[in-house]
PDB file of the backbone (N, CA, C, O) and the ligand in Angstrom, with CONECT records:
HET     ZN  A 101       1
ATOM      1  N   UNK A   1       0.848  -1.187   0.000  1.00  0.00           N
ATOM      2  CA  UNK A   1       0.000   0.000   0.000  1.00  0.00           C
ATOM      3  C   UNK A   1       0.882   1.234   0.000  1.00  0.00           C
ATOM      4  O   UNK A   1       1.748   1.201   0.874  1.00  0.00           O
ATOM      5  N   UNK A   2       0.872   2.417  -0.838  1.00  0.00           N
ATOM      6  CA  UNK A   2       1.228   3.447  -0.817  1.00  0.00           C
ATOM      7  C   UNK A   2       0.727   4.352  -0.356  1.00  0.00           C
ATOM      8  O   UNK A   2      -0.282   4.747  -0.941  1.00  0.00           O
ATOM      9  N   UNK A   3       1.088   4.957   0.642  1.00  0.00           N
ATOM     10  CA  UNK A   3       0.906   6.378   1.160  1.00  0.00           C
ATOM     11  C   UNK A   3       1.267   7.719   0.707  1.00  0.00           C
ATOM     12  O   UNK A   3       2.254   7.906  -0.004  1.00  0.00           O
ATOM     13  N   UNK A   4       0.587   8.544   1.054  1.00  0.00           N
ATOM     14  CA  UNK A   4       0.835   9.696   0.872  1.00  0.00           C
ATOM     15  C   UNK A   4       1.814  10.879   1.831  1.00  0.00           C
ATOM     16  O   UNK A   4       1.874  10.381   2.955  1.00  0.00           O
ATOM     17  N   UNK A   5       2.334  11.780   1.831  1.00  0.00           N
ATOM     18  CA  UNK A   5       3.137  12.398   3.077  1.00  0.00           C
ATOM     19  C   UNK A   5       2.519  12.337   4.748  1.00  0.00           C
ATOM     20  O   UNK A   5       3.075  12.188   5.836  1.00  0.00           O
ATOM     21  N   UNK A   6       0.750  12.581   4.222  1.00  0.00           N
ATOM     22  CA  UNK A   6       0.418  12.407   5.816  1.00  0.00           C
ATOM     23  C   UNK A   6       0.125  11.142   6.252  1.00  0.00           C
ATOM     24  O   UNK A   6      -0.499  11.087   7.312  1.00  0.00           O
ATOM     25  N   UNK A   7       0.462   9.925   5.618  1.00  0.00           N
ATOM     26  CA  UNK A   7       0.099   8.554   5.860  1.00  0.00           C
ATOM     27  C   UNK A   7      -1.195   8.351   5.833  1.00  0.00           C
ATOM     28  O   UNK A   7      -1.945   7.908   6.703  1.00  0.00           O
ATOM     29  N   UNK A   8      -1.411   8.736   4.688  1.00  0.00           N
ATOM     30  CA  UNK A   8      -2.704   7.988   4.856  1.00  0.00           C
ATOM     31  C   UNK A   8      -2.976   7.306   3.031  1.00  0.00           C
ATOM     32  O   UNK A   8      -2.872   7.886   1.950  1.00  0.00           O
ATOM     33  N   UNK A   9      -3.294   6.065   3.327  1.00  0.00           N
ATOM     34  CA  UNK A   9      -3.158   5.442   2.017  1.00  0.00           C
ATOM     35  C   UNK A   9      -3.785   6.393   0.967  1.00  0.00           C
ATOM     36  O   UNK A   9      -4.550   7.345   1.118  1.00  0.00           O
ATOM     37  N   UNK A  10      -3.133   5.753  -0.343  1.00  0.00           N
ATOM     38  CA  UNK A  10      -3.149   6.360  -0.988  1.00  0.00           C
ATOM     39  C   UNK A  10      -4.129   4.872  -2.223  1.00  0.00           C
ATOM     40  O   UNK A  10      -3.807   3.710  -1.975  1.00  0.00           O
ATOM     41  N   UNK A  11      -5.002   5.066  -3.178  1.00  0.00           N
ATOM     42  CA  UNK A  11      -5.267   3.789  -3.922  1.00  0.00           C
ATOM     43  C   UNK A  11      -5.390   4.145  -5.191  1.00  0.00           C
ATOM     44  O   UNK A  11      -6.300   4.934  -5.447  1.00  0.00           O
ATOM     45  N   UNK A  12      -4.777   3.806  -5.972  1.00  0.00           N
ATOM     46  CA  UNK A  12      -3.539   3.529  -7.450  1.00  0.00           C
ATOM     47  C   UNK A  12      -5.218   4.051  -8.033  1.00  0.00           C
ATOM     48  O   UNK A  12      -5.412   5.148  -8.557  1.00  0.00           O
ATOM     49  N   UNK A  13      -5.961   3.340  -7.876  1.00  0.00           N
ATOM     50  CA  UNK A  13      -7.720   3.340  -8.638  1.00  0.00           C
ATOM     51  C   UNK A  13      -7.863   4.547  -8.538  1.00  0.00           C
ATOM     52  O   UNK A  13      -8.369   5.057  -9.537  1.00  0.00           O
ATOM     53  N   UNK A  14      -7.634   5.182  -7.776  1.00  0.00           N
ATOM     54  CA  UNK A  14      -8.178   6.941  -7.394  1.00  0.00           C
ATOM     55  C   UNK A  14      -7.673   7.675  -8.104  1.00  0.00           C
ATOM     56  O   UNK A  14      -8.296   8.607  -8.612  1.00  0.00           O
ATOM     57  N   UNK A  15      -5.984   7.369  -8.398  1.00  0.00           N
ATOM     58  CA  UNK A  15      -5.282   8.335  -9.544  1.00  0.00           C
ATOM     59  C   UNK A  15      -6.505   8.720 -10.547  1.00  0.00           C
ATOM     60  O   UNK A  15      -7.586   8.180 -10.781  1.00  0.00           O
ATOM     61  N   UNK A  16      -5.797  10.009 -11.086  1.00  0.00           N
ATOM     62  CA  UNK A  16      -6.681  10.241 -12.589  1.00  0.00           C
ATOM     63  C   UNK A  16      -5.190   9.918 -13.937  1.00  0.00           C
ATOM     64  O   UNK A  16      -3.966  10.029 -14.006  1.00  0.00           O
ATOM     65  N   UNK A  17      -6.191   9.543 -14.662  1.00  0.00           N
ATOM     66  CA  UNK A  17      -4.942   8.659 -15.997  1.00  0.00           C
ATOM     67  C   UNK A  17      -4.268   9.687 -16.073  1.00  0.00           C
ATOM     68  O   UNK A  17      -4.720  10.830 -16.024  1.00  0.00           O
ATOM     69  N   UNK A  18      -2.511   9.206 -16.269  1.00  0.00           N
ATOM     70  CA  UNK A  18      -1.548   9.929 -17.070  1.00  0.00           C
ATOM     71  C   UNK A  18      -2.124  10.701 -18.487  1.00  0.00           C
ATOM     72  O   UNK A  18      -2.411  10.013 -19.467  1.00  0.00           O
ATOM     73  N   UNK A  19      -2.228  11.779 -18.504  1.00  0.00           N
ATOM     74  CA  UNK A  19      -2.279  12.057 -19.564  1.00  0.00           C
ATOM     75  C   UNK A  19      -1.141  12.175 -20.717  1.00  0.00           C
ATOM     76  O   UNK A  19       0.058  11.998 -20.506  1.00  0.00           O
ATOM     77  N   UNK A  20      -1.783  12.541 -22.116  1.00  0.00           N
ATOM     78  CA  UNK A  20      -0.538  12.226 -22.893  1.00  0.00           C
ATOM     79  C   UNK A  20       0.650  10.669 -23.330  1.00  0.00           C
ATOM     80  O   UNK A  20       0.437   9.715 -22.582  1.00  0.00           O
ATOM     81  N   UNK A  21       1.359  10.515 -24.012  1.00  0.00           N
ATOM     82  CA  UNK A  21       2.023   9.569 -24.074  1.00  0.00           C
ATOM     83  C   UNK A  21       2.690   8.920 -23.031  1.00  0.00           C
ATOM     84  O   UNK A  21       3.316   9.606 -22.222  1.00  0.00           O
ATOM     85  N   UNK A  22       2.649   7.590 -22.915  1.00  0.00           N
ATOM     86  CA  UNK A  22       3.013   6.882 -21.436  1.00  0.00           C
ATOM     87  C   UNK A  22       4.555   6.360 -21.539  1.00  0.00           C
ATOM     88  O   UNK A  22       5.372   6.350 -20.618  1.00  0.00           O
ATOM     89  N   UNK A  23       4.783   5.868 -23.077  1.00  0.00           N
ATOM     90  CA  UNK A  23       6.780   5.375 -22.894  1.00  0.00           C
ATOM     91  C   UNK A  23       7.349   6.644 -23.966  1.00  0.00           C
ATOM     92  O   UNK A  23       7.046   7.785 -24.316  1.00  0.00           O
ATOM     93  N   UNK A  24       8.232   5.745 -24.173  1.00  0.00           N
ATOM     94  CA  UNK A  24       9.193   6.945 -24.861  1.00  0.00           C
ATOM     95  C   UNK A  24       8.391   6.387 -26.558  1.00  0.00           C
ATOM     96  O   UNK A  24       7.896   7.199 -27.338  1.00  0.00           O
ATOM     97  N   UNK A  25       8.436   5.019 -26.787  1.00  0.00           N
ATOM     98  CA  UNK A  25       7.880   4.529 -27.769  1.00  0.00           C
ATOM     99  C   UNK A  25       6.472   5.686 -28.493  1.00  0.00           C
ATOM    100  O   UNK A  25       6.517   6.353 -29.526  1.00  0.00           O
ATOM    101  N   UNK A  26       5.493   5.575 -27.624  1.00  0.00           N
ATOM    102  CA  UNK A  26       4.470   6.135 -28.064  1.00  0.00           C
ATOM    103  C   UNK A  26       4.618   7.968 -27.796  1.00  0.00           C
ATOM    104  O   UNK A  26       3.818   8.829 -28.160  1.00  0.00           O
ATOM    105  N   UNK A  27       5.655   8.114 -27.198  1.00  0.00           N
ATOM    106  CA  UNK A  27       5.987  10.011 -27.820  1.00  0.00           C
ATOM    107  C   UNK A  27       6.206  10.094 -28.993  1.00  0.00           C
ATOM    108  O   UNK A  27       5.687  10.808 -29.852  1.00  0.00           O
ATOM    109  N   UNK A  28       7.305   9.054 -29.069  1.00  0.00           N
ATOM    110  CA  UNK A  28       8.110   8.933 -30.343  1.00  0.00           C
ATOM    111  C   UNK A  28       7.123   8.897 -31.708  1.00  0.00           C
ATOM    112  O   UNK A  28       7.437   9.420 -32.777  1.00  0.00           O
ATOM    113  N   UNK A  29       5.856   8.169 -31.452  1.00  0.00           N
ATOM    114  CA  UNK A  29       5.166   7.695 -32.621  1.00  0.00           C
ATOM    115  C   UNK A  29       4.667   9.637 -32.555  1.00  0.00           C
ATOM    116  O   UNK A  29       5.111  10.505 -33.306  1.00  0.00           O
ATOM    117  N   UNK A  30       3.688   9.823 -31.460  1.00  0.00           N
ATOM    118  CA  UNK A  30       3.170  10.754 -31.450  1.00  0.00           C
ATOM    119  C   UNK A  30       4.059  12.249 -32.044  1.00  0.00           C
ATOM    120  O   UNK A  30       3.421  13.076 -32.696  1.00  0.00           O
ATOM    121  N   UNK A  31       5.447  12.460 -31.766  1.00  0.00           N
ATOM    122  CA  UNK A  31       6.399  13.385 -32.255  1.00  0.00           C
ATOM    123  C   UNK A  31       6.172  13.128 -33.666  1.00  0.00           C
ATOM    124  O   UNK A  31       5.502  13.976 -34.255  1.00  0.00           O
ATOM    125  N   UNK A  32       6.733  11.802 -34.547  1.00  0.00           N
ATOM    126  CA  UNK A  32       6.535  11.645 -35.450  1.00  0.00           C
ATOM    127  C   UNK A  32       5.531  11.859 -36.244  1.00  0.00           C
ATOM    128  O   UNK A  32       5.726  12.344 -37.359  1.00  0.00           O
ATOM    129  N   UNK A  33       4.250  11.525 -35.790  1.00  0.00           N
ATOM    130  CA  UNK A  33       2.879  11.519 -37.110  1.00  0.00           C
ATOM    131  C   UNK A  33       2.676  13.634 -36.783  1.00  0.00           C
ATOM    132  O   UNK A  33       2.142  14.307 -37.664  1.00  0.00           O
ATOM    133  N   UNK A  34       3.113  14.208 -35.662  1.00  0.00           N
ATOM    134  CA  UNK A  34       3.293  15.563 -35.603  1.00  0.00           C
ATOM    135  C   UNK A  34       4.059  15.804 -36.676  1.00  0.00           C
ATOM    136  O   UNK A  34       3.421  16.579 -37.388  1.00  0.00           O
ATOM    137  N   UNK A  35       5.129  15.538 -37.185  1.00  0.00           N
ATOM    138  CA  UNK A  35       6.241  16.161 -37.744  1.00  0.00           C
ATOM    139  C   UNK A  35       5.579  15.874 -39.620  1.00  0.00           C
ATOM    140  O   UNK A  35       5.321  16.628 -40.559  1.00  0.00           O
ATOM    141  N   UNK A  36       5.540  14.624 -39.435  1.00  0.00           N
ATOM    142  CA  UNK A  36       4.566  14.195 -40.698  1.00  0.00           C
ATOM    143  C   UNK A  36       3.837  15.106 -41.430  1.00  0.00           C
ATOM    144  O   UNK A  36       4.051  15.558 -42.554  1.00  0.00           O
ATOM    145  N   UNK A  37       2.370  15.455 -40.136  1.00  0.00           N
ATOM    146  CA  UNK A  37       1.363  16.388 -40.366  1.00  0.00           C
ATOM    147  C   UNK A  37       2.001  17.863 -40.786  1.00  0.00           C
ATOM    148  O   UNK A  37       1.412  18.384 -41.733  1.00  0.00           O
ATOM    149  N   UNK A  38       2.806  18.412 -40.386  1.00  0.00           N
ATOM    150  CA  UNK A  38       3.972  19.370 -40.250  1.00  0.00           C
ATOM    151  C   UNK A  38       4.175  19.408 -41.742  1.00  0.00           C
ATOM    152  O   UNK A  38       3.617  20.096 -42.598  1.00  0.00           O
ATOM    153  N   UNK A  39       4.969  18.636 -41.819  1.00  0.00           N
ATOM    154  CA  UNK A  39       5.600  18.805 -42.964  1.00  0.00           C
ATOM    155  C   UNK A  39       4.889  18.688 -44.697  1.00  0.00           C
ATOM    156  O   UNK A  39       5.248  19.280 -45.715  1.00  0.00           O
ATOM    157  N   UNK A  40       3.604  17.526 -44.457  1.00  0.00           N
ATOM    158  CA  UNK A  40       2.430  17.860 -45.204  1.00  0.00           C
ATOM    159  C   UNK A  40       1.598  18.863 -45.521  1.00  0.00           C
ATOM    160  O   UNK A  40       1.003  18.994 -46.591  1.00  0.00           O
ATOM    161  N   UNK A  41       1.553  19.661 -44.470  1.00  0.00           N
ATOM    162  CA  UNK A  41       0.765  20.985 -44.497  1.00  0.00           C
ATOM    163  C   UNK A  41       1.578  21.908 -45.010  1.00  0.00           C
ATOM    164  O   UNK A  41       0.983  22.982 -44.929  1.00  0.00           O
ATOM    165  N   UNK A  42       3.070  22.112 -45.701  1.00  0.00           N
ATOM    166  CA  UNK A  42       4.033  22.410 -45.821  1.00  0.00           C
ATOM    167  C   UNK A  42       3.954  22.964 -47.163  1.00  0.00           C
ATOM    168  O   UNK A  42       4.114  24.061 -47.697  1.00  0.00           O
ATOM    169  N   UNK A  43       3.455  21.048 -47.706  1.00  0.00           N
ATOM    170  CA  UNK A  43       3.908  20.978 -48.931  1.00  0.00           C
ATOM    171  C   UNK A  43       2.434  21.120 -49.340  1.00  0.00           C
ATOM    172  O   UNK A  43       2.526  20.880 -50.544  1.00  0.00           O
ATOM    173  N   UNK A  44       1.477  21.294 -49.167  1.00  0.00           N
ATOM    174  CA  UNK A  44      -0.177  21.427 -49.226  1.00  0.00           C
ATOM    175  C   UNK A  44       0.015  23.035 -49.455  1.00  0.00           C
ATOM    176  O   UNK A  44      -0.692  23.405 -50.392  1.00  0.00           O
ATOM    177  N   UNK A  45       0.719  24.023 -48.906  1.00  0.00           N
ATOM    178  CA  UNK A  45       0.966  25.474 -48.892  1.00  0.00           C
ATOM    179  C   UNK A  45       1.805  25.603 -49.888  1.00  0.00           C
ATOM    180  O   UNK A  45       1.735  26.657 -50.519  1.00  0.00           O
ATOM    181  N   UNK A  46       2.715  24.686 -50.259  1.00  0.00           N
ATOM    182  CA  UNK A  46       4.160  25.463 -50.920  1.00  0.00           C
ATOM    183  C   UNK A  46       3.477  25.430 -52.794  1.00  0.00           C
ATOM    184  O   UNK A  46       2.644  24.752 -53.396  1.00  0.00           O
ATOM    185  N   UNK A  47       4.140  26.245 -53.044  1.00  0.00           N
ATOM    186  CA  UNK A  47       3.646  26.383 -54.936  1.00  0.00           C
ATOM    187  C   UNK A  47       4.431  26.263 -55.723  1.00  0.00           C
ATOM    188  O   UNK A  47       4.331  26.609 -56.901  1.00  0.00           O
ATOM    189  N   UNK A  48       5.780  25.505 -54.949  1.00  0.00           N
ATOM    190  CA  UNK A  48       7.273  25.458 -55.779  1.00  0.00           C
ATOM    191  C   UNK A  48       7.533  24.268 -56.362  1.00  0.00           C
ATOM    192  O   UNK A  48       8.037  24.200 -57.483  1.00  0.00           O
ATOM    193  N   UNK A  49       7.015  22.591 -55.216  1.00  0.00           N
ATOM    194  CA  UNK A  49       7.275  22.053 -55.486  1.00  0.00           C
ATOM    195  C   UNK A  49       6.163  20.574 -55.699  1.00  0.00           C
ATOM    196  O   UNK A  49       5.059  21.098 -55.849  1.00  0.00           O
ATOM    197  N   UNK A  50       6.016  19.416 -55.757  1.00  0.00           N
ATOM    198  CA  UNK A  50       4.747  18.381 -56.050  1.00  0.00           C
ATOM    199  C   UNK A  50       4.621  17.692 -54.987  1.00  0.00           C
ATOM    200  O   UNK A  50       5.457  17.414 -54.126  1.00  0.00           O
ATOM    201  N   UNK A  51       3.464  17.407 -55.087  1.00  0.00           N
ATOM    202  CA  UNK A  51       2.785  16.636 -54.156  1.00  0.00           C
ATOM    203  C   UNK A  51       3.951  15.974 -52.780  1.00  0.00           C
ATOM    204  O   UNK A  51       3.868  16.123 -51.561  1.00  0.00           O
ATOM    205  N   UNK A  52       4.888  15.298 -53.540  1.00  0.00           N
ATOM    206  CA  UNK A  52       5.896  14.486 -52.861  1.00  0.00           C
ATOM    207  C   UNK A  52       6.648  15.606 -52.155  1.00  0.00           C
ATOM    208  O   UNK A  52       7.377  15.215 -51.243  1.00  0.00           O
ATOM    209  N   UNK A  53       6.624  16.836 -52.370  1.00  0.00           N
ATOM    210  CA  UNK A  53       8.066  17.760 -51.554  1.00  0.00           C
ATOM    211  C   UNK A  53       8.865  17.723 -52.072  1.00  0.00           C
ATOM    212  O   UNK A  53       9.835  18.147 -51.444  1.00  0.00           O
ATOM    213  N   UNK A  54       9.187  17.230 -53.561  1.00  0.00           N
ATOM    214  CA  UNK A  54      10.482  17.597 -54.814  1.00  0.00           C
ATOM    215  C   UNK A  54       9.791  18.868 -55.817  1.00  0.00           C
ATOM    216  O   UNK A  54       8.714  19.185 -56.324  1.00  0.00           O
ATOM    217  N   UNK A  55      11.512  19.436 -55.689  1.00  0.00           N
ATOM    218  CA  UNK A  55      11.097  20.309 -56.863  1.00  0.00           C
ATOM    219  C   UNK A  55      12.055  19.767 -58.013  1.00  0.00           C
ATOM    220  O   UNK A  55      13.259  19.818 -57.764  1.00  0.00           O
ATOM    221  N   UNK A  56      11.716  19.327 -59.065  1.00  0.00           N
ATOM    222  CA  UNK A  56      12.564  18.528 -59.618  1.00  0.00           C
ATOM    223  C   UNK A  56      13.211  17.499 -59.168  1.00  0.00           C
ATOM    224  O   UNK A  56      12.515  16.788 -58.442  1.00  0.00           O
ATOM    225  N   UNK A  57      14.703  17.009 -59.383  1.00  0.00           N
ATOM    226  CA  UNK A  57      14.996  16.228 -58.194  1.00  0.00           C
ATOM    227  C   UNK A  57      15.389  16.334 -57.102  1.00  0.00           C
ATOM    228  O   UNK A  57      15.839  15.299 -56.610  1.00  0.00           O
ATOM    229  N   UNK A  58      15.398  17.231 -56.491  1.00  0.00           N
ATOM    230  CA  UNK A  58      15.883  18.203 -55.182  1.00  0.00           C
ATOM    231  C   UNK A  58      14.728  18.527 -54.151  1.00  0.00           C
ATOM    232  O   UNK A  58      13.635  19.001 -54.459  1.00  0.00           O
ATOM    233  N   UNK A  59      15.087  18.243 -53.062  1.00  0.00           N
ATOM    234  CA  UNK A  59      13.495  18.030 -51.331  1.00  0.00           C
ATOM    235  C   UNK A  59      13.471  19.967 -51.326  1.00  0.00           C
ATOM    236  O   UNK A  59      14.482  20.656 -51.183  1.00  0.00           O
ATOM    237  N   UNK A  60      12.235  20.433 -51.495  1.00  0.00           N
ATOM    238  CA  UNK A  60      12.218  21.919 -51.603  1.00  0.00           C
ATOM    239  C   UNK A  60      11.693  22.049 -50.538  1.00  0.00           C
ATOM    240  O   UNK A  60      10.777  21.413 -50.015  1.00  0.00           O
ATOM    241  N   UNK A  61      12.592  23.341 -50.017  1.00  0.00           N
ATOM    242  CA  UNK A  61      12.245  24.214 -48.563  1.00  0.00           C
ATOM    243  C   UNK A  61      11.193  25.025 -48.305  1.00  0.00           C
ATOM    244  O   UNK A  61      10.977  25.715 -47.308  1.00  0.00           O
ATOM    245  N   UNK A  62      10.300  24.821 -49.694  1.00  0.00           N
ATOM    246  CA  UNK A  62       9.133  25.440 -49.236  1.00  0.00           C
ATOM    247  C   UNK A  62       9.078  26.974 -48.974  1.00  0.00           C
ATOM    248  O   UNK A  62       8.036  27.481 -48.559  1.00  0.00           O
ATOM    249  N   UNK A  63      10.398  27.848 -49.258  1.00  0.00           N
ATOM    250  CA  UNK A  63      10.588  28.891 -48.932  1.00  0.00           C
ATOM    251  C   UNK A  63      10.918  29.738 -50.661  1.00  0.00           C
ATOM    252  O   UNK A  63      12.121  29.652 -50.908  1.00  0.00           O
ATOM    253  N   UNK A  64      10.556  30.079 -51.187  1.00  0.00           N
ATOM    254  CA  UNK A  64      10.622  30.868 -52.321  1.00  0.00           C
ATOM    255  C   UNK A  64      11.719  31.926 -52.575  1.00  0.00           C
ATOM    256  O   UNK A  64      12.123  32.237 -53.695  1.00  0.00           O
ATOM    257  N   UNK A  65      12.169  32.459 -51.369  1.00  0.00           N
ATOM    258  CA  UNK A  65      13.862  33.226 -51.404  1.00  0.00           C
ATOM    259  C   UNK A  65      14.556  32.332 -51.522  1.00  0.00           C
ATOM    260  O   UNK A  65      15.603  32.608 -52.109  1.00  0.00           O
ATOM    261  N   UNK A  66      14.414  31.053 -51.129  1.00  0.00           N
ATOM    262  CA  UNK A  66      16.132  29.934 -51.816  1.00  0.00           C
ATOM    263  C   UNK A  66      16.089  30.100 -53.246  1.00  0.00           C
ATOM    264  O   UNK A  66      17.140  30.123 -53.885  1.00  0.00           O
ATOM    265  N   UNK A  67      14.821  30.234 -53.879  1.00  0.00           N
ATOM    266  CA  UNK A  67      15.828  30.308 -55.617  1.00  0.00           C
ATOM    267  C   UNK A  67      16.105  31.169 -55.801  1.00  0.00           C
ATOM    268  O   UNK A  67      17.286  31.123 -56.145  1.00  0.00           O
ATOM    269  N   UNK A  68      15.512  32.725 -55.809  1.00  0.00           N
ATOM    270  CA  UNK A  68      16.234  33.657 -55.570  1.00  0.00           C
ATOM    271  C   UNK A  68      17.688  33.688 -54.940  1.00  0.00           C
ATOM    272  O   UNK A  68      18.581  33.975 -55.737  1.00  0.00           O
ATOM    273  N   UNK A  69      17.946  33.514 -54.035  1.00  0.00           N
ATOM    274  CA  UNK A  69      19.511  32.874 -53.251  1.00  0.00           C
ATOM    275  C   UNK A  69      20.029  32.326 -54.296  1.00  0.00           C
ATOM    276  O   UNK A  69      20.828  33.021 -54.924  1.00  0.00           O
ATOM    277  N   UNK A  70      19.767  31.072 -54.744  1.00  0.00           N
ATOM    278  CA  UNK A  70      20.602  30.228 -55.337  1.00  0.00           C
ATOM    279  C   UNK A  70      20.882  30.883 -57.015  1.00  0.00           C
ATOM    280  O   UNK A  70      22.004  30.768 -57.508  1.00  0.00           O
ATOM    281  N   UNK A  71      19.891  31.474 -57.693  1.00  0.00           N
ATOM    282  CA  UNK A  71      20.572  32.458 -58.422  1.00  0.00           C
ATOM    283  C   UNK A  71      21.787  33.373 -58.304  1.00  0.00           C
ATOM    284  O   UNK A  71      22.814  33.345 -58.982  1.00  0.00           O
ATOM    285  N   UNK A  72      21.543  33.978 -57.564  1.00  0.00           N
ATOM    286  CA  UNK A  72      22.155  35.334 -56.936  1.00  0.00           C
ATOM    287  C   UNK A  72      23.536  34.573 -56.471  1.00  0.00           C
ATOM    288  O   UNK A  72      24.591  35.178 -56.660  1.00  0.00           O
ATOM    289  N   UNK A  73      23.571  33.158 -55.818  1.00  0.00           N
ATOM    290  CA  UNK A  73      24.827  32.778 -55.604  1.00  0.00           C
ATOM    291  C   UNK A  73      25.638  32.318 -57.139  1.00  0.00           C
ATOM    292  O   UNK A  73      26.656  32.646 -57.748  1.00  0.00           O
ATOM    293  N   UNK A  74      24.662  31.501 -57.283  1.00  0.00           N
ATOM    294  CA  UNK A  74      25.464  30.828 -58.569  1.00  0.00           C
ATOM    295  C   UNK A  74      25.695  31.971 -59.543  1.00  0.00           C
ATOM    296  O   UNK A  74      26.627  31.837 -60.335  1.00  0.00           O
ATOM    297  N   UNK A  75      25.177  32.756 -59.572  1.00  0.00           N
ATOM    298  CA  UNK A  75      25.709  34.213 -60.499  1.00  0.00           C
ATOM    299  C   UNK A  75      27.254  34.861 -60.136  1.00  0.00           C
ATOM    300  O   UNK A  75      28.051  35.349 -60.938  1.00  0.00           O
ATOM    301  N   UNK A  76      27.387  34.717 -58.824  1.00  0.00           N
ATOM    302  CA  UNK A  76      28.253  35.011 -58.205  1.00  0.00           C
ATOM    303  C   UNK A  76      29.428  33.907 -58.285  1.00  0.00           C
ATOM    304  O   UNK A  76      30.652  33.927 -58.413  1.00  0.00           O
ATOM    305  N   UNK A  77      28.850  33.351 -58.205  1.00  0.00           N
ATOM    306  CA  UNK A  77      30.353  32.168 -58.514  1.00  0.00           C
ATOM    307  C   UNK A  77      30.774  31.736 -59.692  1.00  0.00           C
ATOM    308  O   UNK A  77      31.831  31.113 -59.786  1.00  0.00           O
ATOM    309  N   UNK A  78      29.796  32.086 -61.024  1.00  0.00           N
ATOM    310  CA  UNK A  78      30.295  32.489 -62.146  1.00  0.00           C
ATOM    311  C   UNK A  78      30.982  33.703 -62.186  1.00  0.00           C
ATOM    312  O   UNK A  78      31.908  33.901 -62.973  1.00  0.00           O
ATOM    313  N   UNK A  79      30.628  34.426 -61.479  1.00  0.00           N
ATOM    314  CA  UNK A  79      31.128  35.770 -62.087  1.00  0.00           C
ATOM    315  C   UNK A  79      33.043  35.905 -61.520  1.00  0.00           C
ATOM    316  O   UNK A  79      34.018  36.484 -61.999  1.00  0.00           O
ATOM    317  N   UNK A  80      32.867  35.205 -60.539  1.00  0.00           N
ATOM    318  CA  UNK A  80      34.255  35.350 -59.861  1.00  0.00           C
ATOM    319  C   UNK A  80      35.218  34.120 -60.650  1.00  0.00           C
ATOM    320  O   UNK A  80      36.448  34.073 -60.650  1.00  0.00           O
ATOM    321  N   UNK A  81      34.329  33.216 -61.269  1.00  0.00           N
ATOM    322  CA  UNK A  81      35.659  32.307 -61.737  1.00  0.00           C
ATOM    323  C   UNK A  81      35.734  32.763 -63.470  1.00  0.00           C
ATOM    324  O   UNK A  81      36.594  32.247 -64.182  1.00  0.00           O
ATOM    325  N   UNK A  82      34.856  33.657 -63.968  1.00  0.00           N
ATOM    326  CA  UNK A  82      34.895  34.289 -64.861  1.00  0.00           C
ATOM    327  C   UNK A  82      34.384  33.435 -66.302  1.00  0.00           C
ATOM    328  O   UNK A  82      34.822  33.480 -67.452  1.00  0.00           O
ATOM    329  N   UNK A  83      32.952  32.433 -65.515  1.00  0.00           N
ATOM    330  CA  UNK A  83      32.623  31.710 -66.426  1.00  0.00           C
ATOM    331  C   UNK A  83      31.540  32.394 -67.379  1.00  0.00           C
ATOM    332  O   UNK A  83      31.203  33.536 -67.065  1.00  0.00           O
ATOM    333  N   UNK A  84      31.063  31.921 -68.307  1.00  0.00           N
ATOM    334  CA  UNK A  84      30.057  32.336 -69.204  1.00  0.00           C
ATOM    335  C   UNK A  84      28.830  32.056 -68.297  1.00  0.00           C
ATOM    336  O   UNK A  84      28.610  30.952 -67.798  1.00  0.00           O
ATOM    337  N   UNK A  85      28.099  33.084 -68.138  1.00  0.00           N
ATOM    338  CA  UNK A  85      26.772  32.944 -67.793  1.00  0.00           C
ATOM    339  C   UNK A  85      25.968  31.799 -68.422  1.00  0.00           C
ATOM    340  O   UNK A  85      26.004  31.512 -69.618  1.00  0.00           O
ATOM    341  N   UNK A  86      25.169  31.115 -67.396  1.00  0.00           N
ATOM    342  CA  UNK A  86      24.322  30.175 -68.130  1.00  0.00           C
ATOM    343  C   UNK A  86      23.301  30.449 -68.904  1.00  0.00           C
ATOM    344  O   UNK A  86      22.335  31.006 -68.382  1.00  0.00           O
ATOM    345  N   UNK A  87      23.272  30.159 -70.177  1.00  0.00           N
ATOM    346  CA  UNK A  87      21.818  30.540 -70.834  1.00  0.00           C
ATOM    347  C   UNK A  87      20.273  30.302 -70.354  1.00  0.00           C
ATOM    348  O   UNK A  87      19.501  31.259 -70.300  1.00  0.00           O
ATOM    349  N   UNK A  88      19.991  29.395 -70.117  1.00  0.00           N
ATOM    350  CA  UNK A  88      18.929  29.155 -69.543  1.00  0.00           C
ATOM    351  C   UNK A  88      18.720  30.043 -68.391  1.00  0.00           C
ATOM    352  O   UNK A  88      17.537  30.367 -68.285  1.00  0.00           O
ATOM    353  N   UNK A  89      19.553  30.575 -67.428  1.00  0.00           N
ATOM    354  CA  UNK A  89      19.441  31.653 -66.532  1.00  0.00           C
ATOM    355  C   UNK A  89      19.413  30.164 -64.926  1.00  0.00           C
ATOM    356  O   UNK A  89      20.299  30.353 -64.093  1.00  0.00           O
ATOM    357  N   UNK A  90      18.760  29.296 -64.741  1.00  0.00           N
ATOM    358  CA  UNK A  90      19.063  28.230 -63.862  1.00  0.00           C
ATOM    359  C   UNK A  90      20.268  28.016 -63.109  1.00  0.00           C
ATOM    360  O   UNK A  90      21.372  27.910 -63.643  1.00  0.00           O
ATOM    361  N   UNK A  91      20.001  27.931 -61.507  1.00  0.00           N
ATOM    362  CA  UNK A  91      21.068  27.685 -61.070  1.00  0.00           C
ATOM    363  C   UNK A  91      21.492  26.784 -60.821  1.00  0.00           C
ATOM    364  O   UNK A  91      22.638  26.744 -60.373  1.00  0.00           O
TER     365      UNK A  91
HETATM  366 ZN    ZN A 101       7.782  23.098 -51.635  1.00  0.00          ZN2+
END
């Protein structure tokens, strides 16, 4: 029998349930189908890339300044090794 500080039993039946996940197992699931949902709603918002979260063959960030960026870099790293600009304009 378990007691409480003033001794006086305490009975397991009386608890109210743990709420939330009980092992590490079922956080884990629960973190996961979160991150899932997360990342679906992601790609349900994004207008860059398909259904799957590729934009072409590359996992897209869903963020629309990376191609911008990745222009602006790869422009830049042509320009410093003093290559011919790409025609297509693609980075
Ligand atoms: Zn995307």
């Amino acid at each position: 029998m378990i007691h409480d500080r003033t001794g006086e039993p305490l009975d397991p039946d009386d608890e109210p349930p743990i709420a939330g996940p009980r092992t590490t197992a079922e956080a884990n699931r629960h973190r996961l189908a979160a991150r899932a949902a997360d990342r679906q709603r992601a790609i349900n918002a994004c207008t860059l890339c398909g259904d799957d979260g590729y934009r072409d063959a590359a996992v897209c960030h869903h963020d629309p300044r990376t191609v911008d960026a990745a222009r602006r870099g790869i422009a830049l790293v042509y320009a410093t090794m003093g290559w011919a600009a790409r025609k297509d304009g693609t980075p």
